[in-house]
N, CA, C, O and CB atoms as a CASP TS submission, in Angstrom:
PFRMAT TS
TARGET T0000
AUTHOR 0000-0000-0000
METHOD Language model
MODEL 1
PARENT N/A
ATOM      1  N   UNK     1       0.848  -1.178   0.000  1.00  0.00           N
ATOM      2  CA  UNK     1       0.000   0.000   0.000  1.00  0.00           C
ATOM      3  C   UNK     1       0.893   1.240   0.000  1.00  0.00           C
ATOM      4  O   UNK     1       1.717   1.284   0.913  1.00  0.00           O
ATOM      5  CB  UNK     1      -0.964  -0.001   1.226  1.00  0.00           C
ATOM      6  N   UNK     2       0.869   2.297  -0.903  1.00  0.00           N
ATOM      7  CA  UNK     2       1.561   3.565  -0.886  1.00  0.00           C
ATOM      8  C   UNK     2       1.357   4.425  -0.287  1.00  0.00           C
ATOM      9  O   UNK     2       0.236   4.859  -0.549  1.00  0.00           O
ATOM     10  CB  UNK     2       1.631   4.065  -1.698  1.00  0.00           C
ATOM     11  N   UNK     3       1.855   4.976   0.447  1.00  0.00           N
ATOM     12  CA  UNK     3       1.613   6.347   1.216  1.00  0.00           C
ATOM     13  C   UNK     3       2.487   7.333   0.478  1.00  0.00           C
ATOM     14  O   UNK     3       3.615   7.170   0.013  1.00  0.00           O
ATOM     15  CB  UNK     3       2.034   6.305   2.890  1.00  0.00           C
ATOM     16  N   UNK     4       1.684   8.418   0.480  1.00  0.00           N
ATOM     17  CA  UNK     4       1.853   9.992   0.075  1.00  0.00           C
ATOM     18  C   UNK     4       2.581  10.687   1.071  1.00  0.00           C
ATOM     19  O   UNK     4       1.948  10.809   2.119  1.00  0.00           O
ATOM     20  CB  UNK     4       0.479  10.779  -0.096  1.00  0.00           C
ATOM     21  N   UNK     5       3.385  11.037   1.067  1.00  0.00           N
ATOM     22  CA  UNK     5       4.513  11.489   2.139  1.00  0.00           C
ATOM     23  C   UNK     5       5.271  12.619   1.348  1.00  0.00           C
ATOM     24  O   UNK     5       5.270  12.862   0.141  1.00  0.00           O
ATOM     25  CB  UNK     5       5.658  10.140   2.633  1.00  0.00           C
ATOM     26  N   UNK     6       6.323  13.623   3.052  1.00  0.00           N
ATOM     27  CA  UNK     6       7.138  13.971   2.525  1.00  0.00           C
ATOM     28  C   UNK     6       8.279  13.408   2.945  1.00  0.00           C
ATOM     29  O   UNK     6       8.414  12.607   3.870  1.00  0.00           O
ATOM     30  CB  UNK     6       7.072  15.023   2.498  1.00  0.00           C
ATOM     31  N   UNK     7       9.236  13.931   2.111  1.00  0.00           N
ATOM     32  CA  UNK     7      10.600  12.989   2.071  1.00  0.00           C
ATOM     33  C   UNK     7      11.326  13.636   3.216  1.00  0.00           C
ATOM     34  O   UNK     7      11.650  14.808   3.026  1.00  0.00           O
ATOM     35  CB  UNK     7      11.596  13.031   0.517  1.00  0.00           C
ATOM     36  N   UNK     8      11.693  13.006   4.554  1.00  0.00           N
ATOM     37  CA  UNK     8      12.659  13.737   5.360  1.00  0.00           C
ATOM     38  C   UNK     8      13.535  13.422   5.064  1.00  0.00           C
ATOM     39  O   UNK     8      14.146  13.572   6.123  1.00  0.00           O
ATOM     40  CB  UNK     8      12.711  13.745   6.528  1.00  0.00           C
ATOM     41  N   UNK     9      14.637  12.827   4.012  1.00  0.00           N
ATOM     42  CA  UNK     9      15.727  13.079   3.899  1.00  0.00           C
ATOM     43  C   UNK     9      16.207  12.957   2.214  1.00  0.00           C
ATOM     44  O   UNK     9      15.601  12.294   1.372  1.00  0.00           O
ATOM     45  CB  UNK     9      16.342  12.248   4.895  1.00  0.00           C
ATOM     46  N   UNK    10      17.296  13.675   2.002  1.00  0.00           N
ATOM     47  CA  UNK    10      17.503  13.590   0.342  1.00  0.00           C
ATOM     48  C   UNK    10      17.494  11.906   0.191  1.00  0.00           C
ATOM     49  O   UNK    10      17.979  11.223   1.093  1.00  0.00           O
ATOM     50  CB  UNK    10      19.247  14.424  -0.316  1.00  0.00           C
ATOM     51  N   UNK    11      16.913  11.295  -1.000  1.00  0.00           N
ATOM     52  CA  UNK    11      17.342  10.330  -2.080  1.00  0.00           C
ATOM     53  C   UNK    11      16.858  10.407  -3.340  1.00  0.00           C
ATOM     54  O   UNK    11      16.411  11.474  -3.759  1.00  0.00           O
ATOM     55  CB  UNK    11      17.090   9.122  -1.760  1.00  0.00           C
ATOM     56  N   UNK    12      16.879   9.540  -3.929  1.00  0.00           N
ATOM     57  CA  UNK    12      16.277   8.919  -5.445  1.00  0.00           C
ATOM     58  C   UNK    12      15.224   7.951  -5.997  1.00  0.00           C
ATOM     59  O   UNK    12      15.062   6.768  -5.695  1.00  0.00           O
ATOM     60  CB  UNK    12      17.160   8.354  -5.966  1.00  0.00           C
ATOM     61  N   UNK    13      14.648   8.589  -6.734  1.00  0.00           N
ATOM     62  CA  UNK    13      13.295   7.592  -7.110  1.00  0.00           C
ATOM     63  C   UNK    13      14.060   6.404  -7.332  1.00  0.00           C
ATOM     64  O   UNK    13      15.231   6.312  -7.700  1.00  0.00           O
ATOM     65  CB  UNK    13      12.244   8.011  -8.584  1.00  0.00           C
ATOM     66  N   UNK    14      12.942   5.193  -6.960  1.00  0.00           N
ATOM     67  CA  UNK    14      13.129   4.100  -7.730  1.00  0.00           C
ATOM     68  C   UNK    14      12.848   3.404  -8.645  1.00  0.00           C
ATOM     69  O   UNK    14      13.011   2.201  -8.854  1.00  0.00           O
ATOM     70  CB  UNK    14      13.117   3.630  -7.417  1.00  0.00           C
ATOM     71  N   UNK    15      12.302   4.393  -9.342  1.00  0.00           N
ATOM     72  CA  UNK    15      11.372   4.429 -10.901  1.00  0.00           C
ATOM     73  C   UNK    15      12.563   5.427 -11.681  1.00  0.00           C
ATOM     74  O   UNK    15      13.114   4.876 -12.634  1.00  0.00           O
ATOM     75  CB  UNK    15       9.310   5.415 -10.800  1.00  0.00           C
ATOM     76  N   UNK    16      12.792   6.149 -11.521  1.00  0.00           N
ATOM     77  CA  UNK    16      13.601   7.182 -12.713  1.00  0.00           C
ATOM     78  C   UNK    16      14.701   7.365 -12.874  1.00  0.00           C
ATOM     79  O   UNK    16      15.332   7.605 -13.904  1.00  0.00           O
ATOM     80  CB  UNK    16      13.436   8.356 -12.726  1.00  0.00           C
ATOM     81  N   UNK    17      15.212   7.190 -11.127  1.00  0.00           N
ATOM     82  CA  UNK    17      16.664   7.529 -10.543  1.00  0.00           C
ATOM     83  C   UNK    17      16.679   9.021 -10.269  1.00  0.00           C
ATOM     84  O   UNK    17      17.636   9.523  -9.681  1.00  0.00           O
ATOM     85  CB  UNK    17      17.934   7.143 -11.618  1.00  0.00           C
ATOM     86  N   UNK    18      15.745   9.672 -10.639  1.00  0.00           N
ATOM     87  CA  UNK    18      15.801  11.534  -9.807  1.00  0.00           C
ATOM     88  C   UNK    18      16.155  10.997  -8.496  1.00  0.00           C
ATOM     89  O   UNK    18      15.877  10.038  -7.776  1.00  0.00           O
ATOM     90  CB  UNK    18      13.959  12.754  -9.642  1.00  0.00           C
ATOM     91  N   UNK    19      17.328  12.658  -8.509  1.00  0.00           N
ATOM     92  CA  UNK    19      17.485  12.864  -7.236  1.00  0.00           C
ATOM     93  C   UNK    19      16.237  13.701  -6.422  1.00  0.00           C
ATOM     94  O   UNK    19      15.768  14.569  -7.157  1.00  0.00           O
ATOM     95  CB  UNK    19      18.771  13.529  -7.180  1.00  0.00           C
ATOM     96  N   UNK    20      15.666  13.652  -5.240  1.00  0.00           N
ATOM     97  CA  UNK    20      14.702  14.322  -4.493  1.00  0.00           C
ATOM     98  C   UNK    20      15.357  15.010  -3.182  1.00  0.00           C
ATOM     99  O   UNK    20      16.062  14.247  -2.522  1.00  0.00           O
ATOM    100  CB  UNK    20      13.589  13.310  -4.136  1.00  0.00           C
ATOM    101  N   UNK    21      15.262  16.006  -2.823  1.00  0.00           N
ATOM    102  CA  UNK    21      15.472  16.641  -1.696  1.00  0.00           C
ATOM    103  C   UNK    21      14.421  16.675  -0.518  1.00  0.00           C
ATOM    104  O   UNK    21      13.204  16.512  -0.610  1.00  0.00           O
ATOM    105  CB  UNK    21      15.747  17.818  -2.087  1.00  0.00           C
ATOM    106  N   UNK    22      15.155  16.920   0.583  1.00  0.00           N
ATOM    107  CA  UNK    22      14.075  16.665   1.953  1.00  0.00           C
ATOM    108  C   UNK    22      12.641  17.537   1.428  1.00  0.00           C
ATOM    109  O   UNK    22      12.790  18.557   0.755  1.00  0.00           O
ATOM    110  CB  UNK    22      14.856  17.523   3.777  1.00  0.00           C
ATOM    111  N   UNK    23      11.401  17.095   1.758  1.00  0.00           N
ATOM    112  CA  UNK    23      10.506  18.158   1.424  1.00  0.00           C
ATOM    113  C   UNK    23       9.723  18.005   0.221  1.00  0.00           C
ATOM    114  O   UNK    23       8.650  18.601   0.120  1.00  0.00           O
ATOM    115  CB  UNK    23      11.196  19.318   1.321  1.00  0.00           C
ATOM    116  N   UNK    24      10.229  17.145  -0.846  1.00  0.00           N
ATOM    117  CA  UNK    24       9.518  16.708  -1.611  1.00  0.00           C
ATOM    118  C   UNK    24       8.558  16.026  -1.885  1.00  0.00           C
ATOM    119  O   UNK    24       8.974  15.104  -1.183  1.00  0.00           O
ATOM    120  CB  UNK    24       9.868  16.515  -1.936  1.00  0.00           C
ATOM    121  N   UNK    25       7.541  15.594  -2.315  1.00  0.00           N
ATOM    122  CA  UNK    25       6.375  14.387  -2.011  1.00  0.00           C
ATOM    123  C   UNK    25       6.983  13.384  -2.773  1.00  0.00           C
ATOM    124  O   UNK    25       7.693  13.501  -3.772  1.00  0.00           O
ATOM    125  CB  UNK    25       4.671  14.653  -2.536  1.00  0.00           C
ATOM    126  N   UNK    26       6.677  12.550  -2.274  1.00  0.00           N
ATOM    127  CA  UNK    26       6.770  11.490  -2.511  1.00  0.00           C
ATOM    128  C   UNK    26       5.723  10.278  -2.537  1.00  0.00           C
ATOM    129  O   UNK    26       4.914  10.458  -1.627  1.00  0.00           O
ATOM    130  CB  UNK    26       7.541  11.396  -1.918  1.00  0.00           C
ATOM    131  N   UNK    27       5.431   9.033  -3.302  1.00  0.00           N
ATOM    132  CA  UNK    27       5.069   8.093  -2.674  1.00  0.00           C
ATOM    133  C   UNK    27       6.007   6.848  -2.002  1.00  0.00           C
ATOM    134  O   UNK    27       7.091   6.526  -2.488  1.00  0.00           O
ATOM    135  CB  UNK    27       4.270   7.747  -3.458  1.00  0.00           C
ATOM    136  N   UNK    28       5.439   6.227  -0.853  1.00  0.00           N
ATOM    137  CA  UNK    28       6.557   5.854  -0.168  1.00  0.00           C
ATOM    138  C   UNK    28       5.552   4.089  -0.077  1.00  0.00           C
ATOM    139  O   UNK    28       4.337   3.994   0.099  1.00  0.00           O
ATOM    140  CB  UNK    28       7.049   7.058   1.540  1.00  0.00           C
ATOM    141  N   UNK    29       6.727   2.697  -0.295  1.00  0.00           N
ATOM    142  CA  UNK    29       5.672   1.827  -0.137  1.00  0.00           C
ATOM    143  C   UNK    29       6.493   1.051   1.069  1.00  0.00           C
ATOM    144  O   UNK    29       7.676   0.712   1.083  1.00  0.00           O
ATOM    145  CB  UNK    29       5.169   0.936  -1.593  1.00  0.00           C
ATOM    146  N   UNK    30       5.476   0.885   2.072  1.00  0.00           N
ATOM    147  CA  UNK    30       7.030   0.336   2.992  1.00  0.00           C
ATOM    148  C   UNK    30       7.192  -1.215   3.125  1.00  0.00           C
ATOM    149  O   UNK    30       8.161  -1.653   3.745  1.00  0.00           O
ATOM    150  CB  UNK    30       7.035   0.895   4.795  1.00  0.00           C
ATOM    151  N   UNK    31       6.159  -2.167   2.492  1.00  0.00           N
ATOM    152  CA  UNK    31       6.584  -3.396   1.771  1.00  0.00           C
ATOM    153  C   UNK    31       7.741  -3.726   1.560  1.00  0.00           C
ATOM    154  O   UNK    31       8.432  -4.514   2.205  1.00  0.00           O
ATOM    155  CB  UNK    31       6.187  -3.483   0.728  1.00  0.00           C
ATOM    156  N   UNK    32       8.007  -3.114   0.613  1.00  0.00           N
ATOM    157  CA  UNK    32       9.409  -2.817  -0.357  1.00  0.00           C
ATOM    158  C   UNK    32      10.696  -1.571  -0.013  1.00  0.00           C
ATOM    159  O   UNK    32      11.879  -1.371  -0.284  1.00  0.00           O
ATOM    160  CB  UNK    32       8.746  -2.314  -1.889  1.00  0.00           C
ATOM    161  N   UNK    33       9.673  -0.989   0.690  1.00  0.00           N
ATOM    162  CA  UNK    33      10.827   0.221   1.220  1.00  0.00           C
ATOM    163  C   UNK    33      11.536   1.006  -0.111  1.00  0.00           C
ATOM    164  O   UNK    33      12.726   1.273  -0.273  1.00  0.00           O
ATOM    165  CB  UNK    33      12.281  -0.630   2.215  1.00  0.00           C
ATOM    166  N   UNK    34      10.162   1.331  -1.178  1.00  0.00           N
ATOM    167  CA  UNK    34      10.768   1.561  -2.233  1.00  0.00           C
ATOM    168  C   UNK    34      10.097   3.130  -1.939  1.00  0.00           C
ATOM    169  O   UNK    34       9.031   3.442  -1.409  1.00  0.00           O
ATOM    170  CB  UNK    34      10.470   0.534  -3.635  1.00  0.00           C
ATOM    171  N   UNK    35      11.160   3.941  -2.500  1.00  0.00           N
ATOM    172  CA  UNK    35      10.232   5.502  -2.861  1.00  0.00           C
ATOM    173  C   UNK    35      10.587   6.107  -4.203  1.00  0.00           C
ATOM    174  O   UNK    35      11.598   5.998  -4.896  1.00  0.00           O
ATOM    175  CB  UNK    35      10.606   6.861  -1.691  1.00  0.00           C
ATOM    176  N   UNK    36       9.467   6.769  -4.363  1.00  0.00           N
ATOM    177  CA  UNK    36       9.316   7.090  -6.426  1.00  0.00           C
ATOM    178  C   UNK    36       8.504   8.524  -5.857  1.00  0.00           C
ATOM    179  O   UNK    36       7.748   8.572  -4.887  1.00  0.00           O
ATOM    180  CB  UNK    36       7.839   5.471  -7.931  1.00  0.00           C
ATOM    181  N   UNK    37       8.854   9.544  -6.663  1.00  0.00           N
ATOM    182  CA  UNK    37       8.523  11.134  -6.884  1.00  0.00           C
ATOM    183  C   UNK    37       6.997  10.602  -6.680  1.00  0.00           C
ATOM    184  O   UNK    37       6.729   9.416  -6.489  1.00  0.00           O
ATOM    185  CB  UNK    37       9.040  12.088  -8.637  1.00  0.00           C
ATOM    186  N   UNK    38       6.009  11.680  -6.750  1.00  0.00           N
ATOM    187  CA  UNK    38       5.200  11.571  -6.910  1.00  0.00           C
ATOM    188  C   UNK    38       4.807  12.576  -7.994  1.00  0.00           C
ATOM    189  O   UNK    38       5.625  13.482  -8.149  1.00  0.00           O
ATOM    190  CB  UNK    38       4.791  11.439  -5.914  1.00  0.00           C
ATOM    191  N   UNK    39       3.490  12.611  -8.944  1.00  0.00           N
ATOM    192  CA  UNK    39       3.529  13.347 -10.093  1.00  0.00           C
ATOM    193  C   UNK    39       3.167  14.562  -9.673  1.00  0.00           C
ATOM    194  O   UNK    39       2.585  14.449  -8.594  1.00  0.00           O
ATOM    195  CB  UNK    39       2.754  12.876 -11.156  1.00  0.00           C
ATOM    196  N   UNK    40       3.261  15.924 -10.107  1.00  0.00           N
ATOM    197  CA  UNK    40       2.755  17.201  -9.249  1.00  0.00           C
ATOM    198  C   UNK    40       1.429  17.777 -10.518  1.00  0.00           C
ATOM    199  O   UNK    40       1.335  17.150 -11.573  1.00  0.00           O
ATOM    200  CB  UNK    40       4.418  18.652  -8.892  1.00  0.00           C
ATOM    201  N   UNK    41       1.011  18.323 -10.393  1.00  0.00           N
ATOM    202  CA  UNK    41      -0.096  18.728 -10.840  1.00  0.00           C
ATOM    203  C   UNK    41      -0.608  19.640 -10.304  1.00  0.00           C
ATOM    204  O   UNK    41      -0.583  19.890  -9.099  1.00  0.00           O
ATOM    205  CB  UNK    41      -0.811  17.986 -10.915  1.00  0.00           C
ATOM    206  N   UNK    42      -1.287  20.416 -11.413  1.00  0.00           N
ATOM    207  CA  UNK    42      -1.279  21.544 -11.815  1.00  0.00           C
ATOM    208  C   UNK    42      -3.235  21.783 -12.044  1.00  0.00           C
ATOM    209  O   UNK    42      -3.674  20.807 -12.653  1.00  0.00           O
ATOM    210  CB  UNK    42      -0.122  21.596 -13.206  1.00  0.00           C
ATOM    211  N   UNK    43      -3.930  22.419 -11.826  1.00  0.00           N
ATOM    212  CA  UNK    43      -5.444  22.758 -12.115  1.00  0.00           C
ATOM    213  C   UNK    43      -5.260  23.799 -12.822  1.00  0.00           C
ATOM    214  O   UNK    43      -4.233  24.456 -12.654  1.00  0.00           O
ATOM    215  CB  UNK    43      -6.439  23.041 -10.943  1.00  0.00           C
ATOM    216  N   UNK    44      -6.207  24.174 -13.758  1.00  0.00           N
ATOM    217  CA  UNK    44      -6.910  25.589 -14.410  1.00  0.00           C
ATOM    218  C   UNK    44      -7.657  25.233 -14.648  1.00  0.00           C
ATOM    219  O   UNK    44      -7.780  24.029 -14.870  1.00  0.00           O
ATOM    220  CB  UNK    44      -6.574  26.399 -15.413  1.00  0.00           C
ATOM    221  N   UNK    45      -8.789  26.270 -14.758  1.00  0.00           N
ATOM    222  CA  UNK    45     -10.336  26.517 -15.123  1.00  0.00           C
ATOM    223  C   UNK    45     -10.294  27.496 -15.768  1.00  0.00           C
ATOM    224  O   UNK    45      -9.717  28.528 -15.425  1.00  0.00           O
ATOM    225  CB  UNK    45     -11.352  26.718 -14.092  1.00  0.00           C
ATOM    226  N   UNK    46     -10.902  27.324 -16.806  1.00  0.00           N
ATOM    227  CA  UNK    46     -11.377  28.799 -18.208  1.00  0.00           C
ATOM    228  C   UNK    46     -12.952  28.454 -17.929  1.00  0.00           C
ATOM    229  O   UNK    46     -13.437  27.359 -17.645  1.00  0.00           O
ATOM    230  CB  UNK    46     -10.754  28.459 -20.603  1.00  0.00           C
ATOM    231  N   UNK    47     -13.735  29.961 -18.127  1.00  0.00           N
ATOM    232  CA  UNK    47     -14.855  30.356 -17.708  1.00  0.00           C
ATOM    233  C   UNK    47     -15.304  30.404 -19.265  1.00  0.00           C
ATOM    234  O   UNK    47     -14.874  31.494 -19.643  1.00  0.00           O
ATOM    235  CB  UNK    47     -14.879  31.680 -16.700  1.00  0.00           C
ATOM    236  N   UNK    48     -15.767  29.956 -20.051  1.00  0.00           N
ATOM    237  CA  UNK    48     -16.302  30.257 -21.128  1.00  0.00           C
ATOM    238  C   UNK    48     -17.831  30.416 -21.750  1.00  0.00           C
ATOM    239  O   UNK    48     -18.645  30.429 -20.827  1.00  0.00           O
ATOM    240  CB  UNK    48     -15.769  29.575 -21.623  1.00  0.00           C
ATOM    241  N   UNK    49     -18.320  30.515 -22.778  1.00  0.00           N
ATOM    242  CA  UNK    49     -19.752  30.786 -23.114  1.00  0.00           C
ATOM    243  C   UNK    49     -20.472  29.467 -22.646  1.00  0.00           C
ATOM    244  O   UNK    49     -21.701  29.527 -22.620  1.00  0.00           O
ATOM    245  CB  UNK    49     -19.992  31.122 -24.772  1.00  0.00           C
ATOM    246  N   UNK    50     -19.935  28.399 -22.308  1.00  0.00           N
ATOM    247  CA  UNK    50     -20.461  27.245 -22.022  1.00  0.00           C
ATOM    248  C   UNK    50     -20.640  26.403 -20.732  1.00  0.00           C
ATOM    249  O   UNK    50     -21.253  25.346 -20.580  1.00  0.00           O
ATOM    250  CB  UNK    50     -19.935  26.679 -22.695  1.00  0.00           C
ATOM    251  N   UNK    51     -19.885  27.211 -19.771  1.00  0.00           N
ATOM    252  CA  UNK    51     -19.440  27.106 -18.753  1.00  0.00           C
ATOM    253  C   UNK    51     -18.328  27.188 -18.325  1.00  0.00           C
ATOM    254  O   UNK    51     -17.599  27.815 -19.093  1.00  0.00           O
ATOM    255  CB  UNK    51     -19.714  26.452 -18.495  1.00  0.00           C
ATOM    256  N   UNK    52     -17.661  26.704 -17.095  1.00  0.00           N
ATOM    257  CA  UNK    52     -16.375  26.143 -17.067  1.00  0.00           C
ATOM    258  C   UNK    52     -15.554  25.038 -17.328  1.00  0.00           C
ATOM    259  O   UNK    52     -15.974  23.898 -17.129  1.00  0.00           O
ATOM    260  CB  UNK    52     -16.192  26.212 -16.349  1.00  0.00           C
ATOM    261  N   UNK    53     -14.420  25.260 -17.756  1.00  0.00           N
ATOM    262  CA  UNK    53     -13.581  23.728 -18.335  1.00  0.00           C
ATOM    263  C   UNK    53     -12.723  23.566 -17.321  1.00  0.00           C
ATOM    264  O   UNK    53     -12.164  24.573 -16.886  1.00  0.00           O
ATOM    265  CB  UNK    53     -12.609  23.729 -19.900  1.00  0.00           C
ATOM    266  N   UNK    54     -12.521  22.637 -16.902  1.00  0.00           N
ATOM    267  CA  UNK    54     -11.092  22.260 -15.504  1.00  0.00           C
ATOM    268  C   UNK    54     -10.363  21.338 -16.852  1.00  0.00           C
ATOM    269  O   UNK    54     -10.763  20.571 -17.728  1.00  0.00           O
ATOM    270  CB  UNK    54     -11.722  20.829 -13.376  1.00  0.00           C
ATOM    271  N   UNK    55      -9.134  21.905 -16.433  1.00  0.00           N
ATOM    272  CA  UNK    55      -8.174  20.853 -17.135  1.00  0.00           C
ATOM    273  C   UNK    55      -6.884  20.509 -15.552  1.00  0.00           C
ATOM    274  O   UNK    55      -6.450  21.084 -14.554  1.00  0.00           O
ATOM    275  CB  UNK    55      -7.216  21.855 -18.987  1.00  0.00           C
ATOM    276  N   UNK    56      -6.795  19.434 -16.150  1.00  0.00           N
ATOM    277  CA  UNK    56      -5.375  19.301 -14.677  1.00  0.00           C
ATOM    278  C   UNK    56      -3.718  19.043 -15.589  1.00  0.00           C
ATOM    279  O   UNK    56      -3.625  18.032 -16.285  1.00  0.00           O
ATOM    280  CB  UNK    56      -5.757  17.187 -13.263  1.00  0.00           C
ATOM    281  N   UNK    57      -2.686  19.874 -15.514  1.00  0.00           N
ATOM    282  CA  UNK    57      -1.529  19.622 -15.762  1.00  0.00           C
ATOM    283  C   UNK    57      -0.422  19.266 -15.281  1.00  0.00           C
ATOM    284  O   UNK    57      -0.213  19.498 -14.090  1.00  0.00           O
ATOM    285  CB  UNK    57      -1.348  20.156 -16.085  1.00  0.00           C
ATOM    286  N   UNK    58       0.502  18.657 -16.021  1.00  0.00           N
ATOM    287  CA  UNK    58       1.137  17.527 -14.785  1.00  0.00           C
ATOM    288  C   UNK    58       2.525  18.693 -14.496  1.00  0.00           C
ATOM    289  O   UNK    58       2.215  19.863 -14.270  1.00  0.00           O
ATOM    290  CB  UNK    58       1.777  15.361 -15.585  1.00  0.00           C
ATOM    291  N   UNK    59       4.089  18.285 -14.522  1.00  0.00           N
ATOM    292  CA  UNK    59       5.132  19.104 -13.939  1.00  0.00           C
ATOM    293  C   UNK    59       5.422  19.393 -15.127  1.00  0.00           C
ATOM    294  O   UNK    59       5.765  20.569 -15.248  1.00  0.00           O
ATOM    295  CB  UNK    59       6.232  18.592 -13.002  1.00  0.00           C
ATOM    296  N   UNK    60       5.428  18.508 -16.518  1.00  0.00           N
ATOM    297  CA  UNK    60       5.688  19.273 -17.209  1.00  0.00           C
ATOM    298  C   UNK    60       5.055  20.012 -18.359  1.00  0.00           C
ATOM    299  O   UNK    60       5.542  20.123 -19.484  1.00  0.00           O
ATOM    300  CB  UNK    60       6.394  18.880 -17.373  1.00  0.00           C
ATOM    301  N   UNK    61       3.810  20.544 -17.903  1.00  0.00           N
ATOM    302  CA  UNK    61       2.530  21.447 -18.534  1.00  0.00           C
ATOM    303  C   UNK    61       1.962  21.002 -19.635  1.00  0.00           C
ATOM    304  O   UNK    61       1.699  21.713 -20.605  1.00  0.00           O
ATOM    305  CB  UNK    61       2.853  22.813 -18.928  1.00  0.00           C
ATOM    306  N   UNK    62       1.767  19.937 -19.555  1.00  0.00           N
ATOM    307  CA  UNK    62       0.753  19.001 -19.916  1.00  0.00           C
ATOM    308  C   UNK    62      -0.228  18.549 -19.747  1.00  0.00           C
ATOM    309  O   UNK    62      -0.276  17.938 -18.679  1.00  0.00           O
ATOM    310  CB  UNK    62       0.895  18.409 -19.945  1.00  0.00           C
ATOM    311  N   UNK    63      -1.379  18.534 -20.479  1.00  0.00           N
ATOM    312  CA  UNK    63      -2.633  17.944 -19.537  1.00  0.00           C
ATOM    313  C   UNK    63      -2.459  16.545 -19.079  1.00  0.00           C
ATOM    314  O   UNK    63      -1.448  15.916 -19.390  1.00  0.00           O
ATOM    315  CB  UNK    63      -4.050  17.934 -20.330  1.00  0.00           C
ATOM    316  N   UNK    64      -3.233  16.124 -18.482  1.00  0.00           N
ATOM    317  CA  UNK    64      -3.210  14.592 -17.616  1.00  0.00           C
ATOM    318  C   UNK    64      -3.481  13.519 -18.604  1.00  0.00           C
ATOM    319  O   UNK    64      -3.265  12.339 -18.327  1.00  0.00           O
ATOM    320  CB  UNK    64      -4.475  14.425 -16.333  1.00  0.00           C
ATOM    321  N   UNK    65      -4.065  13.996 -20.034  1.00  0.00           N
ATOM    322  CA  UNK    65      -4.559  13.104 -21.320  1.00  0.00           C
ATOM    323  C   UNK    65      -3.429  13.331 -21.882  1.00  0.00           C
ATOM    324  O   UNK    65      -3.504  12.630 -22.891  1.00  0.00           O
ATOM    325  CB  UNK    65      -5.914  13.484 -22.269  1.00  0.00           C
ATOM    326  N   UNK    66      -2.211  13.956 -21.907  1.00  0.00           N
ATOM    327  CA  UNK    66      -1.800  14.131 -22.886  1.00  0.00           C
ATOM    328  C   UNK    66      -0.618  13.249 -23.875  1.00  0.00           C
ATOM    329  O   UNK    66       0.390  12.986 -23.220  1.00  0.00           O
ATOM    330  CB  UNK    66      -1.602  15.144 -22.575  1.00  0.00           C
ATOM    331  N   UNK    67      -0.593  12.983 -24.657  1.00  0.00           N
ATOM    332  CA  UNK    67      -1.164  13.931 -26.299  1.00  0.00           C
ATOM    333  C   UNK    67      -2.815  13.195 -26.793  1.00  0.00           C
ATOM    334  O   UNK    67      -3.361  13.382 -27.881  1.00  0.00           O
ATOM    335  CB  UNK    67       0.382  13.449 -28.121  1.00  0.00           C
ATOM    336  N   UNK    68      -3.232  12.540 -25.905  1.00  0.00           N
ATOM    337  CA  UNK    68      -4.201  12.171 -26.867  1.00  0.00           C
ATOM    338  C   UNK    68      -5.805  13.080 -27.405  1.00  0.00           C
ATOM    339  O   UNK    68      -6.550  13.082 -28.386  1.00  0.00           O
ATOM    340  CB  UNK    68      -4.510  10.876 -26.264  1.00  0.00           C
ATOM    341  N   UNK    69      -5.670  14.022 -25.592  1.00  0.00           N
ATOM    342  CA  UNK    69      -6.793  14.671 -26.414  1.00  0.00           C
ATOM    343  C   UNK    69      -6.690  15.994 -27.372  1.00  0.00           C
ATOM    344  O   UNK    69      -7.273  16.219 -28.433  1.00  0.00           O
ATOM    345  CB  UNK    69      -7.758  15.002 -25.457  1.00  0.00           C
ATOM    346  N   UNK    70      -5.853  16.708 -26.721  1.00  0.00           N
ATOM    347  CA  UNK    70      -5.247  17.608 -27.900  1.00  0.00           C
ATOM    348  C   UNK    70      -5.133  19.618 -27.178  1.00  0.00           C
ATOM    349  O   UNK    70      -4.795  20.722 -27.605  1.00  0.00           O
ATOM    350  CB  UNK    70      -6.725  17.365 -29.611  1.00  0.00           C
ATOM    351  N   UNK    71      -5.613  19.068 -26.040  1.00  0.00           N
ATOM    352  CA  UNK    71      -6.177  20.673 -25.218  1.00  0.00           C
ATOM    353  C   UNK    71      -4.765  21.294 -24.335  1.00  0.00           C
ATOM    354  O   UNK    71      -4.597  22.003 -23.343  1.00  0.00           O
ATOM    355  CB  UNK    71      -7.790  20.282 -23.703  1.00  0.00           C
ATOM    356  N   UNK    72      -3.809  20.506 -25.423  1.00  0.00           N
ATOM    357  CA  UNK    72      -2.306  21.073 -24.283  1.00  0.00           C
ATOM    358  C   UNK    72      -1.920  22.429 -24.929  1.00  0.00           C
ATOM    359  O   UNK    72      -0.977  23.068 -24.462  1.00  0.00           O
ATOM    360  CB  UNK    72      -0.546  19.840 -24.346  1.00  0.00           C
ATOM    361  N   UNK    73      -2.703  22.931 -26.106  1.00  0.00           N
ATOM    362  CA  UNK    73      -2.376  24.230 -26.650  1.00  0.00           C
ATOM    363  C   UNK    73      -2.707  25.098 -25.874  1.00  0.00           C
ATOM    364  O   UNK    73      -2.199  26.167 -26.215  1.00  0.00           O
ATOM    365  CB  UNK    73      -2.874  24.541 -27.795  1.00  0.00           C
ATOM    366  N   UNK    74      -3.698  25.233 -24.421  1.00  0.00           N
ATOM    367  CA  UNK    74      -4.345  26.013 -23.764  1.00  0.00           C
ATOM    368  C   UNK    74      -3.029  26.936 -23.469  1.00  0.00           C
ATOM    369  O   UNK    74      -3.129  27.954 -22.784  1.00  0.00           O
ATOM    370  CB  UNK    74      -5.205  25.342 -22.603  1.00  0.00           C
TER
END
């Protein structure tokens, strides 16, 4: 089971090999005693003639679909 944590001390994912500094989130599984970044994300809402649109973007300003739906031009 993963827990959402922050990191009290510097290491490295065990998915990517990033380095992480104290303070970072993390997910942490203690099974395995493995820890991997966690993804960061990003919300906006545009108010338009139709209502509002929520899109969510990840760290690197991308939507959460992306490329498949196509709304990363926002």
């Amino acid at each position: 089971m993963l827990r959402t944590m922050r990191a009290r001390y510097p290491g490295r994912c065990a998915a990517t090999g990033a380095r992480f500094k104290p303070g970072a989130t993390i997910n942490y599984d203690p099974a395995t005693k493995r820890a991997t970044l966690a993804p960061v994300l990003t919300s906006i809402t545009f108010i338009g003639e139709h209502g509002p649109s929520h899109f969510i973007r990840n760290s690197r300003g991308r939507c959460i679909d992306a490329p498949c739906c196509g709304c990363c031009t926002i």
